[in-house]
C-alpha positions as CSV (number, residue, x, y, z in Angstrom):
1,X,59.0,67.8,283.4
2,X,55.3,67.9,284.8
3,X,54.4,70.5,287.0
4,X,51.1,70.5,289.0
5,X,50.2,74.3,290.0
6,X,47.3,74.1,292.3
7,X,47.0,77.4,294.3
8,X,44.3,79.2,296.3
9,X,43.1,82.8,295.4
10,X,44.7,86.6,296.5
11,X,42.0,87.4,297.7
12,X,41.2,91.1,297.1
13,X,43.2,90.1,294.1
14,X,43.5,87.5,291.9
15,X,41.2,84.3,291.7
16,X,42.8,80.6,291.9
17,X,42.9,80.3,288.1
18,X,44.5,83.7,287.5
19,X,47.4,82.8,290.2
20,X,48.2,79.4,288.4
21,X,47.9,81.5,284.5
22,X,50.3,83.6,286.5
23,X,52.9,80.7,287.7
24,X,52.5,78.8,284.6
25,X,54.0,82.2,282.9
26,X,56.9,82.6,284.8
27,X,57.9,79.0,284.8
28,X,58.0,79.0,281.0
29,X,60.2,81.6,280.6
30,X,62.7,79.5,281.9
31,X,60.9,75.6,281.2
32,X,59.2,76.4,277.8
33,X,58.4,72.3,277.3
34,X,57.1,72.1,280.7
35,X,53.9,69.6,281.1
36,X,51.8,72.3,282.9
37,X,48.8,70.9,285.0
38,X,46.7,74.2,286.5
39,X,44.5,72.9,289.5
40,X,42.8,76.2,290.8
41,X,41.8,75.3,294.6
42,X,40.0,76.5,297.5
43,X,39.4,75.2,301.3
44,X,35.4,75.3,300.9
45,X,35.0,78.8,301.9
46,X,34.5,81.9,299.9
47,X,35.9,81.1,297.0
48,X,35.4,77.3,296.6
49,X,32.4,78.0,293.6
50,X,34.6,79.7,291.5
51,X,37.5,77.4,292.2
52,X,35.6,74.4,291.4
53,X,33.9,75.8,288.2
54,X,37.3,76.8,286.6
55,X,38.5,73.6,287.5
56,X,36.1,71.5,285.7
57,X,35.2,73.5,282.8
58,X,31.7,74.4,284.7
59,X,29.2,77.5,284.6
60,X,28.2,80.1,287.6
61,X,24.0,80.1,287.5
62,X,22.4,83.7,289.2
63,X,19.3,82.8,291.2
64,X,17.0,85.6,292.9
65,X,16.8,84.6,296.7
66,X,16.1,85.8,299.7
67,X,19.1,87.4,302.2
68,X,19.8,87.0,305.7
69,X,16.7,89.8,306.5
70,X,14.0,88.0,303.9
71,X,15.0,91.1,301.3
72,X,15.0,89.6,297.3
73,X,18.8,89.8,296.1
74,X,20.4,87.8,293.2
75,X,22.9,85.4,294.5
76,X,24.9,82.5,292.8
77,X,26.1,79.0,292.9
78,X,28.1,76.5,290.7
79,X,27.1,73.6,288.1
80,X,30.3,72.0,287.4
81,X,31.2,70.5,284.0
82,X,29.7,67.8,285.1
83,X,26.4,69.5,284.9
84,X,25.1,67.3,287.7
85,X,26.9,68.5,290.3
86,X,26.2,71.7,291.9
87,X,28.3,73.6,294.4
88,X,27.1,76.6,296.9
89,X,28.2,79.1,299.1
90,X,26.1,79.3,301.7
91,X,27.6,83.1,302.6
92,X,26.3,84.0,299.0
93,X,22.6,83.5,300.0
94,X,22.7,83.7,303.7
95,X,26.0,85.3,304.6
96,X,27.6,88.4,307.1
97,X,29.0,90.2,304.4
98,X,25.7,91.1,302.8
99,X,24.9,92.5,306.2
100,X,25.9,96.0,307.6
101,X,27.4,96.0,310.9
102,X,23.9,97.3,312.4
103,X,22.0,94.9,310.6
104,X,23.9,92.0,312.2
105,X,21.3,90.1,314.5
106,X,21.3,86.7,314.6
107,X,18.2,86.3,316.6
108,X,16.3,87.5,313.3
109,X,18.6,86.2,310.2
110,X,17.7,83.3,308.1
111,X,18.9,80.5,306.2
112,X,15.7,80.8,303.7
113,X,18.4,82.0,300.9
114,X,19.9,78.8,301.2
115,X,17.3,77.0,301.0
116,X,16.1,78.5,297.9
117,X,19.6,78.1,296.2
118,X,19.3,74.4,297.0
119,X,15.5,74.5,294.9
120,X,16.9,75.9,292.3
121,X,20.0,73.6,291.9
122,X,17.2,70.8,292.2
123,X,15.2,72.3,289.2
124,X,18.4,72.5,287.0
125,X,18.7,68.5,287.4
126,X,21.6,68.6,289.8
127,X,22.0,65.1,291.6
128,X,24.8,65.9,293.9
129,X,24.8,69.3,295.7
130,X,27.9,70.6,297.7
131,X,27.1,73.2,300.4
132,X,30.1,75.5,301.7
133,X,28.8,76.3,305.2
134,X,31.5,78.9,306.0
135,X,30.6,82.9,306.4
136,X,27.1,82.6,307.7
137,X,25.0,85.7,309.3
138,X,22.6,83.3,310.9
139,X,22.0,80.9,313.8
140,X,18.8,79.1,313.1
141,X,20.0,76.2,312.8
142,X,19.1,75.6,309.6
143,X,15.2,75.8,310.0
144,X,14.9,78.9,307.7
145,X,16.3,76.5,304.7
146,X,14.4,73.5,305.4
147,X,11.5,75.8,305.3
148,X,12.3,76.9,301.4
149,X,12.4,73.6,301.0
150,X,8.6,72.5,302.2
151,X,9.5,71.6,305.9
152,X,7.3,73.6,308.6
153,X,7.6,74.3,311.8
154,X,4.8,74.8,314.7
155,X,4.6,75.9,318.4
156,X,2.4,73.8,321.1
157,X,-0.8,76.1,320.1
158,X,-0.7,74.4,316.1
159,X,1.0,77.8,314.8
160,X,3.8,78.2,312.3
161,X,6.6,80.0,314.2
162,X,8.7,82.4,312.6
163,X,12.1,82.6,311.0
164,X,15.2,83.4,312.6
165,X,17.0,82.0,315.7
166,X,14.9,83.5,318.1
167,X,11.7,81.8,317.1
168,X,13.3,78.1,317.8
169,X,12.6,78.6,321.3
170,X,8.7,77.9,320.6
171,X,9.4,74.8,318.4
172,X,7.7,71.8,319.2
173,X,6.8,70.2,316.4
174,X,8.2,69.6,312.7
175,X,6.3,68.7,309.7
176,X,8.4,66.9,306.8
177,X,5.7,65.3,304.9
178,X,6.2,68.4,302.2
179,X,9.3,68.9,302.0
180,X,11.0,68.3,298.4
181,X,10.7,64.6,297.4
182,X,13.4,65.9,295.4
183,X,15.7,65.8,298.5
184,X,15.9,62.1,299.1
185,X,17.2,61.5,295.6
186,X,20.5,63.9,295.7
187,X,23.5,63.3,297.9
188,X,24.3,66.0,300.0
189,X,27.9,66.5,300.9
190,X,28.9,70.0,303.2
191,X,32.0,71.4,303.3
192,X,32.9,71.9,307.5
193,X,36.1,72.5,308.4
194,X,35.0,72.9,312.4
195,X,33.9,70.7,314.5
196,X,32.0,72.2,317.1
197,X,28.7,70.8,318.9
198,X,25.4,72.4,318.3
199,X,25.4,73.9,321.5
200,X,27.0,74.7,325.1
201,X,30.5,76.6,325.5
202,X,31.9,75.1,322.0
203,X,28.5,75.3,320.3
204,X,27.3,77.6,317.5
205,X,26.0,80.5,319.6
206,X,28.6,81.2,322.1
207,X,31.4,80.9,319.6
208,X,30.3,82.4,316.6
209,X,27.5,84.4,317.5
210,X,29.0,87.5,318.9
211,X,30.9,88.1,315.1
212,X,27.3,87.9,314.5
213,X,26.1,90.7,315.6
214,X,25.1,89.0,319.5
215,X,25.8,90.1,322.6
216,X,25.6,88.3,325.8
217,X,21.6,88.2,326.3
218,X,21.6,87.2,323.0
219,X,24.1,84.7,323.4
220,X,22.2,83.0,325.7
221,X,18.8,82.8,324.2
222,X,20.2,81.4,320.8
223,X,21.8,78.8,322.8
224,X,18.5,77.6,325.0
225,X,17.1,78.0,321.5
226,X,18.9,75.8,320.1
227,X,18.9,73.4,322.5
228,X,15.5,72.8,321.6
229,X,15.6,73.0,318.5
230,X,18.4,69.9,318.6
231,X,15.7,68.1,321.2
232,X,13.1,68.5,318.5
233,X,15.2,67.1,315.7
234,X,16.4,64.7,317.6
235,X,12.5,63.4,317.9
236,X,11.3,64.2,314.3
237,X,14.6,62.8,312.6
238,X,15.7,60.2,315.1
239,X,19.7,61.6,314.2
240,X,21.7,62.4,317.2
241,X,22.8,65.5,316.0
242,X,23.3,67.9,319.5
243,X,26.8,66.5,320.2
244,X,27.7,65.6,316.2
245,X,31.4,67.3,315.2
246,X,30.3,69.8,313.1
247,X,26.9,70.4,313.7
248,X,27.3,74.1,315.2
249,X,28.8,74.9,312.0
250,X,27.4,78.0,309.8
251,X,25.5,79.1,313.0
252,X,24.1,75.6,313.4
253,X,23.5,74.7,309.9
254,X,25.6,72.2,310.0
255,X,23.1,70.3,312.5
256,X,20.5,71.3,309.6
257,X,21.9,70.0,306.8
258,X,22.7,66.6,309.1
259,X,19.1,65.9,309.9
260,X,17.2,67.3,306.8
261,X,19.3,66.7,304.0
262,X,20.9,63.3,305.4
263,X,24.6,65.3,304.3
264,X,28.0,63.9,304.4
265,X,30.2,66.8,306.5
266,X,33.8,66.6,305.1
267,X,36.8,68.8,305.3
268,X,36.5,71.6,302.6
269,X,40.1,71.1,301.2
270,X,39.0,67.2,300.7
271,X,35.9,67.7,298.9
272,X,38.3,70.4,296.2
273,X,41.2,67.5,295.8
274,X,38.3,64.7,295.2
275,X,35.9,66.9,292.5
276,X,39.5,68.8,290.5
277,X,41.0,65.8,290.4
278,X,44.2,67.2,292.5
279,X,45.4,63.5,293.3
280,X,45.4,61.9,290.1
281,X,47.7,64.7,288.2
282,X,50.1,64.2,291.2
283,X,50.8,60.7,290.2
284,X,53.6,61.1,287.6
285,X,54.7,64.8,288.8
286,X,57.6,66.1,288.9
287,X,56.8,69.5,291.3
288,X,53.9,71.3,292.9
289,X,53.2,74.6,293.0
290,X,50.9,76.1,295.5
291,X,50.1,79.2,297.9
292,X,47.3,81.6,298.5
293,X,47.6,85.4,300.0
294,X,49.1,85.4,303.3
295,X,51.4,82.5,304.5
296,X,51.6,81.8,308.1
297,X,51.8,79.2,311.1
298,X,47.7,79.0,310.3
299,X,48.4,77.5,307.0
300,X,48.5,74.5,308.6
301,X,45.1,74.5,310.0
302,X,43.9,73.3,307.1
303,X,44.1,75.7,304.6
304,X,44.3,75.3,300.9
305,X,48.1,74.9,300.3
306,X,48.6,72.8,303.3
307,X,46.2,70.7,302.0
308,X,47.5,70.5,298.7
309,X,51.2,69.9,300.3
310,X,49.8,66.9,302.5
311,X,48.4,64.9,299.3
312,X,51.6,65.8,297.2
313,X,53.7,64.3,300.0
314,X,52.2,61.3,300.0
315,X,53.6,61.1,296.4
316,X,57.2,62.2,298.0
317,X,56.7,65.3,295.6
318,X,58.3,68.6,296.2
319,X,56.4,71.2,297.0
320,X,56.8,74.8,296.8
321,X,54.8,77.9,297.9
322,X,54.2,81.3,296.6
323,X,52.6,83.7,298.7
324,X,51.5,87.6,298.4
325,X,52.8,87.5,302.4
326,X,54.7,85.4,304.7
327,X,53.2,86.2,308.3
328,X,54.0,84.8,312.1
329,X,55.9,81.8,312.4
330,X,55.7,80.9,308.7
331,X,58.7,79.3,309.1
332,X,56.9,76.5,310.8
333,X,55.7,75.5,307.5
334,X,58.7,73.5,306.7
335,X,57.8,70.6,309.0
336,X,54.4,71.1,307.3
337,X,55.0,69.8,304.1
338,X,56.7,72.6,302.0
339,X,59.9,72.5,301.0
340,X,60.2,75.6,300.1
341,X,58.4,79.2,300.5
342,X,58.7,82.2,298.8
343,X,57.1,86.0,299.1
344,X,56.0,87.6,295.6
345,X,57.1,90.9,297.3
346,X,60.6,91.5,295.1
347,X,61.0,95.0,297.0
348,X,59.3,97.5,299.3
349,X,56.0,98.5,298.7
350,X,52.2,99.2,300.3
351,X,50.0,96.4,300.1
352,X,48.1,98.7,297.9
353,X,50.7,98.0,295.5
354,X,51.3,94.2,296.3
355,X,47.8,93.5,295.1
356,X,47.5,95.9,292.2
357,X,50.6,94.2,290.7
358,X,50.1,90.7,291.9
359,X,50.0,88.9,288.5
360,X,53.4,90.7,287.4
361,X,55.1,89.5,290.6
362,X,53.7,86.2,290.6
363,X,55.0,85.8,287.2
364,X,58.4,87.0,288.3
365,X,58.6,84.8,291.1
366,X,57.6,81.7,289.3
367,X,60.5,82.9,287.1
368,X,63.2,83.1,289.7
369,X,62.2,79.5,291.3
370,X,63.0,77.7,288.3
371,X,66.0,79.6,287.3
372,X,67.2,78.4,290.5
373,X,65.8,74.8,290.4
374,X,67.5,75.0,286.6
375,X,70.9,75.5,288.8
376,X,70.3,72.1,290.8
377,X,68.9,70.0,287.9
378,X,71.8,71.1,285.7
379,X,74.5,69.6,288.4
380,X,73.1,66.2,288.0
C-alpha cells in the first residue's frame, strides 16, 4: 500500500513536515510495510518557504533587508534543493506582521525589503525566483522593489520621488536602463491566489488597504495614486497591467512584479504541487492524506488540502483529511473532493491544549483511520 501524506501546517503549531512525521506514525502502527510518500504543502502564503524547502531537500538563507518603514532587519527566503530555484515570502521582507498596529500606514510602507531579497537570491545564482505575494503591509505598487533593484522614479520637475504609496501620485517618469541586467535572465513566477484589478472598488486600495492601517482619506489617495502609477507603467512597459487579474495583489505588487519582472501569476497551491512533485507520487497511490488547522466551507477556496484533494481526484484516489478543527459548514467538503474528514480533537479540551499536544493527536488519529480502513480492506 502507498500512501501520499501531503498536509499544510498547524499553524501556531506544527510545520507541514512535522504534521506528515506525525501521520506517517500513526499509520504504521497499524500498516508497518506501508510505502509512505511525505509531501509537506502550502497554498503560497505564510508558510510556502518552509514547505517547499522540506520538500525538496533545500536550505533557508538569512539576508539583512530593509522592513516595511526602511528599518535594517534580517529576513529570509528559500534555495530549494535544486539550488537554482529560490522561493520568497514577500510578508518576510515587507509584511503586516512586522508592523505594530500604530505603525500600519500604507501611504509610507515599502516594498524595498523585497526587492532586496530578490538581489540577494540573484547573487546566490538562482535562475528561477518564486515570490509569495500574500501578507503585505504596503501599497506601492511595487515601486519600492523595483527601486532595490536599479529602477528609479522621477516627478515632472526631474526629482526622484520618494518611497511609499503616497509618493506615486507625483510619478511621471520611470527610468529602467539600471535596473539589474540580472532580471531579464531569471523567470519570475508569483504566487496570487486573488484576482483583483490594480485599482477602483475591487482594486488593491479599497480592499486591502484598510487591514493596512488606511482609513477612508487614505483610501482614496492610494487609489488616485495608483491609478497613475498603472498610467505610467502602462507607458514605460507597454503591459496593460490596470485591469490584469491579479495585479492589486500584495497591495499592488502584483501589477509590479507584472511590468518589471515580466512574472508568471499562478495559483499558490499550483506552483507547491508542480516544484514537490505532488502529482507524480499520486500516480500509483493507493490513499492520500491531507489537512491543515481549521477545516471549513473556506477550504475550498483554494486552500492547501482542497488543492491537494482536486489533483488526487483526478487519479480517482481517496482522500482523507485531518484537521486540528472542523469549523462552519465543513460538511460541504464532501462534494469537494474528500471522502472523508476527521478532527484530531479525541476529547474536550482548550485550544491551548489542542496545539500543545497536536503531534500526539495527530499520531492517534492517523491510528484510528487505518484501524478502520483495516476493517474494510479485510472484508474483501
Amino acid at each position: 500500500m502507498k500512501i501520499v501524506i501531503a498536509p499544510d501546517s498547524f499553524k501556531g503549531s506544527l510545520s507541514a513536515k512535522e504534521v506528515a512525521e506525525a501521520l506517517e506514525i500513526g499509520i504504521k502502527k497499524v500498516y508497518e510495510n506501508a510505502k509512505i510518500v511525505k509531501v509537506p504543502m502550502a497554498d503560497g502564503g505564510e508558510g510556502t518557504v518552509e514547505s517547499l524547502v522540506d520538500a525538496t531537500g533545500g536550505r533557508i538563507i538569512k539576508a539583512k533587508v530593509r522592513d516595511p518603514l526602511f528599518r535594517e532587519i534580517e529576513a529570509f527566503y528559500g534555495i530549494l534543493g535544486d539550488n537554482t530555484t529560490a522561493i520568497i515570502e514577500m510578508a518576510a521582507a515587507s509584511g503586516l506582521p512586522l508592523l505594530s498596529k500604530e505603525e500600519r500606514n500604507p501611504l509610507v510602507t515599502t516594498t524595498f525589503g523585497t526587492g532586496e531579497l530578490i538581489s540577494d537570491a540573484l547573487d546566490k545564482g538562482c535562475r528561477t525566483i518564486i515570490l509569495g505575494l500574500g501578507g503585505s503591509a504596503t501599497n506601492d505598487g511595487g515601486m519600492s522593489m523595483a527601486k532595490a533593484l536599479g529602477a528609479k522614479f522621477f516627478n515632472a520637475e526631474g526629482q526622484e520621488i520618494g518611497l511609499g504609496g503616497e509618493s506615486l501620485g507625483q510619478l511621471t517618469t520611470i527610468d529602467l536602463s539600471g535596473i539589474d541586467k540580472r532580471v531579464k535572465e531569471v523567470n519570475f513566477i508569483a504566487a496570487c491566489d486573488v484576482d483583483n484589478p490594480l485599482c477602483g472598488e475591487r482594486g488593491a486600495s479599497r480592499v486591502f488597504g484598510p487591514q493596512k492601517g488606511a482609513d477612508e482619506e487614505a483610501v482614496e489617495i492610494l487609489d488616485r495614486n495608483l491609478l497613475n502609477y498603472g498610467k505610467v507603467l502602462v507607458q514605460t512597459t507597454g503591459k496593460s497591467i490596470l485591469d490584469y487579474p491579479g495585479a492589486g495583489a500584495a497591495g499592488g505588487l502584483g501589477a509590479g512584479v507584472l511590468a518589471f519582472l515580466n512574472a508568471e501569476l499562478k495559483r499558490g497551491i499550483d506552483i507547491v504541487v508542480e516544484v514537490t512533485g505532488l502529482e507524480k507520487e499520486m500516480k500509483d497511490a493507493d490513499l492520500v492524506l491531507t489537512g491543515e488547522g481549521m477545516m471549513d466551507y473556506q477550504t475550498a477556496f483554494g486552500k492547501t488540502p482542497y488543492g491537494v484533494a482536486k489533483f488526487a481526484k483526478s487519479y480517482n484516489l481517496p482522500v482523507i483529511a485531518v484537521a486540528g478543527g472542523l469549523g462552519k459548514d465543513a460538511h460541504t467538503l464532501y462534494e469537494k473532493g474528500f471522502d472523508s474528514i476527521f478532527s484530531l480533537v479525541d476529547k474536550p479540551m482548550t485550544l491551548e491544549e489542542a496545539m500543545a499536544n497536536s503531534k500526539t493527536l495527530l499520531e492517534d488519529a492517523a491510528e484510528r483511520i487505518m484501524r478502520t480502513l483495516r476493517i474494510t480492506l479485510m472484508k474483501r
